[in-house]
N, C-alpha and C positions, 0 to 999 in steps of 0.2 A: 504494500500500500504506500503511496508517494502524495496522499492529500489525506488532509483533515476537515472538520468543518464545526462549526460553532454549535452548538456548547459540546467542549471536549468530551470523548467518549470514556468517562471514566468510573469508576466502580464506586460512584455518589454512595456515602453511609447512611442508614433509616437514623433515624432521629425519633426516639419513641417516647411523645410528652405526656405528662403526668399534668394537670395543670386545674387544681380544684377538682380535682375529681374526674375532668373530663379531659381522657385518653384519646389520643388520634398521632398519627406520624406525619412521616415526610422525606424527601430525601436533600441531603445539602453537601455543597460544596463553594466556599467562597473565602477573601479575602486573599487571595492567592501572592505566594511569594514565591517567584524564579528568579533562581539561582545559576551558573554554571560554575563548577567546583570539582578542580582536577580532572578533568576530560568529563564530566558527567550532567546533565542537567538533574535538578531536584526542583519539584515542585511539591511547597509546603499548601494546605489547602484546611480552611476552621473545619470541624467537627469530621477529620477523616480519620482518628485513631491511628496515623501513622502519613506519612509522606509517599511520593510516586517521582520517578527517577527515570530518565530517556537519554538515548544515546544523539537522537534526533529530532525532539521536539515533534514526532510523530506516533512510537512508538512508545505506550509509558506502561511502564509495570508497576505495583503496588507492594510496600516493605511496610507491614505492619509495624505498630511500635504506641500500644497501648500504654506503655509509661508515660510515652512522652505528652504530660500533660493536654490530652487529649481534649479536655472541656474549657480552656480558656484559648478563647477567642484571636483570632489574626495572628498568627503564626508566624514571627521574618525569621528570617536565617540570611543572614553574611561571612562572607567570607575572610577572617582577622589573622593573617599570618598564615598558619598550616593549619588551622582550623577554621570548622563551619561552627558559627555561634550562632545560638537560638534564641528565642524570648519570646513571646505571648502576654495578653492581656491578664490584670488581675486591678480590680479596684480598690479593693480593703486590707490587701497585705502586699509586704514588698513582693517584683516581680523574679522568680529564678531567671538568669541567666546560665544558659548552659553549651556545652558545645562537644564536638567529634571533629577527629581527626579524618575520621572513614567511615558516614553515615550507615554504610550499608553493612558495616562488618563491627563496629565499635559503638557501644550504647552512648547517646546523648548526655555528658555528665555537668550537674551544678558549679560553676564555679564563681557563683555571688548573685546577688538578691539586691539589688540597689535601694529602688523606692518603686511603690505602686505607679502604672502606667496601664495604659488604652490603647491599641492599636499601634503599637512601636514599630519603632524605622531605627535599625544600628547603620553606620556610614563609616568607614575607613576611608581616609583623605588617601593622597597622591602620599601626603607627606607623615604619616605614619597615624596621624591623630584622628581619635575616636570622637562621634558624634550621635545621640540616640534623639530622633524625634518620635512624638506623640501626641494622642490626643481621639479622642472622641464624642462629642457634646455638642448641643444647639446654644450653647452658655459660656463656650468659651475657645481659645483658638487653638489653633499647631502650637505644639510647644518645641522648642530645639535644645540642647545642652552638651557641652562635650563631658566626657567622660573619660578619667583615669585611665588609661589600655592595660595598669597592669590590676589595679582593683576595683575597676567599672564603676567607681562611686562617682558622682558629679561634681564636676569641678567648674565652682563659680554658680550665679546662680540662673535658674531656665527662663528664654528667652521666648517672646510672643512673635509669631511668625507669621501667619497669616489667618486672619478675621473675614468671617464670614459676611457677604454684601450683599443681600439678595435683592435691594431697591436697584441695583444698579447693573447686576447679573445674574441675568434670566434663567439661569443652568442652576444657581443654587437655590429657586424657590423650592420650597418642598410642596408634593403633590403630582398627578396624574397630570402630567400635558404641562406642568410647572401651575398649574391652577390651587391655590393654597387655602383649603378648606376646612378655616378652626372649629366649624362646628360637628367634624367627622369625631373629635376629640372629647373620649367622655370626660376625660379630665376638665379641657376647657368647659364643657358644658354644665360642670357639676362647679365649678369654681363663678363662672362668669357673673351669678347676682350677687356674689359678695366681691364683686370688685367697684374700686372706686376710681371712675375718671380722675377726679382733680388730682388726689393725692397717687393717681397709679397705684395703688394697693390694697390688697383686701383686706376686710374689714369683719372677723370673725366674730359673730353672738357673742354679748356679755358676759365674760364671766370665761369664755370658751380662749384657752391660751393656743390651742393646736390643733390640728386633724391628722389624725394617722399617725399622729408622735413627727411630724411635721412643723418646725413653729412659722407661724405667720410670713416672716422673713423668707422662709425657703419657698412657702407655698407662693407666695408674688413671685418669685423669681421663677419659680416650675411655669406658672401663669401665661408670664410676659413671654414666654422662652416656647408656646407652641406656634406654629407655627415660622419657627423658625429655621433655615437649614443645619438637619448636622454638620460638623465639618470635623474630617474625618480620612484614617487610612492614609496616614504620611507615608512617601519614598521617594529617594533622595538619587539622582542620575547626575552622577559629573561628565560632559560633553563638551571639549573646547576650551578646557581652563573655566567653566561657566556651574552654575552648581544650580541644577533646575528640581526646586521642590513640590513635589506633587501629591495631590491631595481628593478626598473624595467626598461628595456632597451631590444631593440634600438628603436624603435619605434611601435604603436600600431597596423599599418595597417600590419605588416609581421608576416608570418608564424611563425619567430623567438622570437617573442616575450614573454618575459622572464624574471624569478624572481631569481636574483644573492644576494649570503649572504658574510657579512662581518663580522668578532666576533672579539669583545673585551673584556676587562676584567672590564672595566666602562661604562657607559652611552653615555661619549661623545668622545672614545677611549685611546689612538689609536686603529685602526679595522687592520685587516689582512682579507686578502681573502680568504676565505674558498676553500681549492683546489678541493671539487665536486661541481661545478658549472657548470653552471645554476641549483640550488634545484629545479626550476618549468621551465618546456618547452612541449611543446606539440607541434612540431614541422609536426609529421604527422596523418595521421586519416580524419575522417569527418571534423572535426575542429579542426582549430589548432590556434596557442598562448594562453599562461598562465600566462601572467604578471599583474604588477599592484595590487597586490593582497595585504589580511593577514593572518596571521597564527596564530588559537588558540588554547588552549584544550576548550573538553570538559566536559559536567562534570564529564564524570568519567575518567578523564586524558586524554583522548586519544587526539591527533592534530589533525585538518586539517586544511587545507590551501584553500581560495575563492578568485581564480581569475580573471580576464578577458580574453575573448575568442574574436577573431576578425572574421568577414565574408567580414567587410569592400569594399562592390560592390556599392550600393549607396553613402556610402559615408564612410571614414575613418574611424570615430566611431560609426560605424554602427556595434554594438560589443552585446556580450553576457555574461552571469555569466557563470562560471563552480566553482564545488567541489571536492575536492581531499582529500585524506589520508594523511596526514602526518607524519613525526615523529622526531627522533634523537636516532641512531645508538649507540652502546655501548661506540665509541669513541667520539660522542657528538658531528657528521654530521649531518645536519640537512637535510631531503632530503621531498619528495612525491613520492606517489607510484602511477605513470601515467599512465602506462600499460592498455590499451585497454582504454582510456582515457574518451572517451565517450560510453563506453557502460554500461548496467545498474549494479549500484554498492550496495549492501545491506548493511545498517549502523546497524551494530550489539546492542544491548540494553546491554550496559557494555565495558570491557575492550577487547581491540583487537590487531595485533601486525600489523601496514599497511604492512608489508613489504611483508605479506601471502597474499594478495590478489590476488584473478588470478576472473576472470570473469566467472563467474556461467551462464551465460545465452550467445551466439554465436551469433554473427549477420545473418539473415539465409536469408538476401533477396540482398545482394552486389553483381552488375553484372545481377540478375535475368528479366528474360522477362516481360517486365510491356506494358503494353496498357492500351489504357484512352479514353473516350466519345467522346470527341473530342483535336486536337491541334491547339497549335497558329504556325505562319509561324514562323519557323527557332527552335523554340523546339522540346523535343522529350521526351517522355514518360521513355526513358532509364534512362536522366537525375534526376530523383526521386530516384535512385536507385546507382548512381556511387559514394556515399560516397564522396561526397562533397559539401557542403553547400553552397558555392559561383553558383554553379551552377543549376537548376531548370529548371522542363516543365511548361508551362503553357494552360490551358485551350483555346479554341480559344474563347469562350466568358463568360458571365458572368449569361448565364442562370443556375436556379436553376435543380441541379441533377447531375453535373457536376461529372464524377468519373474518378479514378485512381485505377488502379488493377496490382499488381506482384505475378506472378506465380512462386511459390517456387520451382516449377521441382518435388514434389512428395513432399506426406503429409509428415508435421511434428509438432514436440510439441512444438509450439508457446506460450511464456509467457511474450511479453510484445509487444507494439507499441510507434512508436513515429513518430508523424505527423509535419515535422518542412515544415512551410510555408512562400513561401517568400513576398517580398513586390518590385512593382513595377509600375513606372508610375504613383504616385500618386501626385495631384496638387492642393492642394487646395488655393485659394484665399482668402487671410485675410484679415483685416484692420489690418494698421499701427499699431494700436497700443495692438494689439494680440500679438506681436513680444517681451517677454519677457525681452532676455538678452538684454547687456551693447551694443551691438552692433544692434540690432534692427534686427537679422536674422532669431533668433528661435524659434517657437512655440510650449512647451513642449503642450501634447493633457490631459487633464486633463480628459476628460470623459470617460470611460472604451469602448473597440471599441471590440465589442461580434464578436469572430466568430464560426458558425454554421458550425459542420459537424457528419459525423456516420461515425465509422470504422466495416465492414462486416468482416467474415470469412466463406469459402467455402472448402471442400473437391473433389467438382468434378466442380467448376465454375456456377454450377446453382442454387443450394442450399443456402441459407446466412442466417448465423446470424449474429444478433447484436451485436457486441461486447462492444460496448460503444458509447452514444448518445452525442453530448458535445457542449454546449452553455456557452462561458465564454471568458475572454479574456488569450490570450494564441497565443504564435507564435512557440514555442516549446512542445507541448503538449506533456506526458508523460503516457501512461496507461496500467500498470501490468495487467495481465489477471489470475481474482485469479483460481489456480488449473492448471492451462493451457487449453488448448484446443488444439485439433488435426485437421490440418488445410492445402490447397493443397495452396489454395486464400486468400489474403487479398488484401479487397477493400476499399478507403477512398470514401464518398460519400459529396459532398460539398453541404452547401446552403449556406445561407447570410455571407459575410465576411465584414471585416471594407472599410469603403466606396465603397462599390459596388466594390469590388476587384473581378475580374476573380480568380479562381483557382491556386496557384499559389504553388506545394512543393518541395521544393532543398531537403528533404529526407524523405520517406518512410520507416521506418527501420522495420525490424522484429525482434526479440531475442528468442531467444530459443534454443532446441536441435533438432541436425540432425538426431540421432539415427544408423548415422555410424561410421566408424572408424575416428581416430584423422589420420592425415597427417603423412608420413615418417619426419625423421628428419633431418634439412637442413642441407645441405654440404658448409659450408660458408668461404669465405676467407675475407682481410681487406687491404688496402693498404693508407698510409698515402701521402695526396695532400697536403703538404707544412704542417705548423705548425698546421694551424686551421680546415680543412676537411680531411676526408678521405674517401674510398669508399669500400663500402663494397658489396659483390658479393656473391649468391647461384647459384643453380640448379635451370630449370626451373620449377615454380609452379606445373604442369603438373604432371612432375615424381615424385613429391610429395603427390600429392593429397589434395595439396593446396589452398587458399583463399588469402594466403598472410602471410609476416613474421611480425614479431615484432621484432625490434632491440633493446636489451639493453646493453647498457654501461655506465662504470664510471670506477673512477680511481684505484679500487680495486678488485678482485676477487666476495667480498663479499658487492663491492660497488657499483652492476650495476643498478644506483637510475635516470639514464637518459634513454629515450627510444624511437622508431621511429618506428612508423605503417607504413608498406607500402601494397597497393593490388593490385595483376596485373603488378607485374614488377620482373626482378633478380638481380636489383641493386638499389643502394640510394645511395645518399649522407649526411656523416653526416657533419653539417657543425657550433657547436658548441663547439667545441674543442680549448683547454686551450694549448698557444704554449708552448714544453717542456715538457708538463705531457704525461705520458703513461698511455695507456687506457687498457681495457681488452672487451670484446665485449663477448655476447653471439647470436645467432640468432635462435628465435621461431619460427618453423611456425605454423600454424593453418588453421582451416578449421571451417566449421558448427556444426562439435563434440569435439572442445576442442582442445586444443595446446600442439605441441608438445617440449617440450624446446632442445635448443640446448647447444653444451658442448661451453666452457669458452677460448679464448683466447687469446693472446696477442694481440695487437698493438701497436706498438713502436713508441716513442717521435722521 
């Protein structure tokens, strides 16, 4: 296999929560730290009970390591001399610090506990000196500090780096489309008649010093503080003698979700904001958000950038890994090349320039007529098929043979699949003291949960072949089809899933070529909605011979490093725009044979 495709195919761990009483899972994988250390990549990833390791950035195997503090959150690993050093999240007590010589072969050992942190970044300079940034909160910023290399304590005291601005940067509002909805918030809604305009304060019953063992003081500041973006998931990339800090915001459950850079000319600045921001957003497509991430080379120079991708329906971090291209511009922007975001990408063996990528392979089954064995009440066979991940058919039960079929509307050259399956309904009953973390909620699932299925292909619907048998744990499953094949049907056929799970896929995807024409080229206008959205408007798909556009933009002609999938519509909103800057926009359309680009134009501040 010589491609991969968003979200990485990787053995996502159940997460079985305990939560008042009411029991449900999920699968996660997020906050992702890549590494390359002694010929090897490692990717660290929250709630996986252990790390995953590749020789290529396409093939990853998984190295349990349930020691390694497997329930605190965002995981970095750097590389400090002949060692890879670790550390994770902890709030209420100081954080271990640990490290190996030889991840694969030598246990992860303690060697100091500084002070409590959130989301850490460790940074070795050019010039020998240590730096750990941090931070998590809608209440307060990145923090940066250098640290002791021989006893990691901090030296001097921690520096405020970058503060969240969401009046002014449309990527950090928190919400769905960047729309910032405090009354979703039972907090705010339980708080809101005891607050007081004049004074900004709430204002607790007579006699009443506190709520929740909360005093008044904390609860205004909980108050004032929704609706605001996290800011969050520091790492730290020196490129060019230039020291670019990155960070993640507004929060992980929205579309929006997003990796903003800050450069300075030191370690622990001053920063300036990089005026093409958001560098990472995946704001439309199958899946969407891109935050949280880091960004490396590799070894043969090249960048990419490992983020987190949200589906968040079970539950908030209910998230995935993606990979991207990365790079930095002549002028020393640091950007990704997201374009078709999750469709399959081929990682060259040598030197490569991301900004040339355009997607070798089409989505050929979006919208296509699908039927299945049977359904459950209220799903629909469509649903596998509408490029969206939050959404899924489901089986009406859980007998074995259980299939799903999209009819492509006429043969074509199929070269890859990807079977993504959901998770629902699931309960299992623990003992007490299964429940891992600090709070007694989570149950990472430590034993690999195999699921069984075969993907067919058919030219006339009664004919099948095999395409690929597959027993292994996998909720993303990815599988190139060497050579291609020539194909009208493709059928997934289900048997055993993890705990007796019915059927369950939010996407069916096909890739390949249609073997007709690419689309006319869109007729697009753009109009600016206050500082931070604008909308931008085509022709219908129709008189195109369309699938759908791709929007790209940024702040320059030559700088269009942001971008937005839409299918089945003649408008979008973009809703991560920087107040004051002027944009330039192009709009691609595309189809089952390739894209057509659209010409370059303004947008005004």
């Amino acid at each position: 296999m010589n491609t991969y495709c968003n979200p990485l195919d990787l053995p996502y761990r159940y997460q079985h929560m305990n939560e008042q009483g009411r029991r449900y899972a999920f699968r996660e994988g997020a906050d992702p730290t890549l590494v390359y250390f002694k010929g090897t990549y490692y990717l660290f990833v929250s709630m996986s009970a252990g790390f995953f390791y590749s020789d290529d950035l396409l093939h990853w195997s998984f190295h349990a390591d349930p020691d390694l503090l497997i329930y605190d959150y965002a995981p970095d690993v750097r590389q400090v001399g002949e060692y890879l050093y670790f550390c994770a999240s902890r709030r209420s007590e100081n954080c271990p610090i640990l490290r190996s010589a030889d991840p694969l072969h030598e246990k992860f050992k303690p060697v100091a506990a500084p002070f409590p942190f959130w989301d850490p970044d460790l940074f070795l300079d050019d010039d020998g000196r240590l730096y750990l940034y941090w931070g998590c909160t809608n209440t307060q910023p990145i923090w940066g500090v250098e640290l002791d290399r021989e006893t990691l304590e901090p030296i001097g005291e921690k520096t405020a780096l970058i503060h969240g601005d969401p009046e002014h940067l449309g990527y950090e509002r928190p919400g769905e489309n960047g729309v910032v909805d405090k009354e979703s918030s039972v907090m705010y809604r339980s708080l809101a008649p005891l607050f007081d305009p004049e004074t900004r304060t709430l204002k607790l019953p007579e006699g009443v010093t506190d709520l929740g063992g909360y005093p008044v003081e904390a609860l205004t500041k909980i108050f004032l503080a929704v609706g605001q973006p996290y800011i969050e998931g520091a790492f730290m990339t020196k490129h060019g003698g230039k020291y670019y800090l990155q960070y993640a915001c507004p929060g992980t459950q929205y579309n929006t979700y997003a990796d903003g850079v800050y450069v300075g000319e030191s370690p622990l600045g001053p920063f300036t904001r990089q005026a093409a921001n958001p560098f990472s957003a995946v704001t439309g497509g199958f899946l969407t958000g891109a935050g949280h991430g880091s960004t490396i080379a590799d070894r043969y120079g090249n960048y990419w950038h490992a983020a987190t991708m949200r589906i968040s329906v079970n539950h908030d971090f209910e998230r995935r890994v993606g990979l991207f291209p990365a790079g930095f511009d002549k002028d020393g922007v640091l950007y990704c090349n997201q374009n078709f975001a999750s469709y399959p990408h081929r990682i060259p063996a040598g030197r490569f320039d991301p900004a040339d990528w355009q997607p070798e392979w089409m989505l050929l089954s979006c919208g296509k007529a699908a039927f299945a064995s049977s359904t459950a009440a209220g799903s629909d066979p469509s649903l596998a098929v509408d490029e969206n991940i939050r959404t899924w058919w489901s089986a009406a039960d859980a007998a074995p043979g259980q299939w799903l079929t999209v009819d492509l509307g006429r043969v074509m050259d199929v070269h890859a699949v990807q079977v993504n399956l959901a998770d629902q309904d699931i309960a299992l009953d623990l003992p007490p003291e299964a429940y891992g973390d600090d709070r007694h909620t989570r149950h990472i699932e430590l034993e690999p949960q195999i699921s069984h299925y075969a993907i067919e292909a058919s030219t006339d619907g009664e004919h099948w072949a095999q395409l690929v048998s597959v027993a292994r744990e996998c909720s993303n499953g990815y599988y190139e089809v060497e050579n291609g094949v020539a194909a009208r049907y493709v059928r997934l056929v289900g048997g055993q899933l993890p705990y007796g799970q019915v059927l369950r896929v939010s996407g069916l995807r096909v890739f390949g070529r249609g073997g007709g024409a690419k689309p006319a080229p869109a007729q697009a206008s753009a109009q600016r909605r206050g500082g931070l959205d604008a909308i931008v408007c085509w022709q219908p798909l129709a008189a195109m011979g369309a699938q759908g556009v791709n929007i790209r933009y940024g702040i320059a002609p030559d700088k269009l490093y942001l971008s937005h999938l839409v299918y089945g519509a003649s408008e979008a909103a973009l809703t991560t725009l920087t107040a004051g800057q002027t944009y330039y926009i192009a709009v691609d359309s595309f189809n089952e044979n390739g894209v057509t680009p659209g010409p370059v134009f303004a947008l005004q501040a």
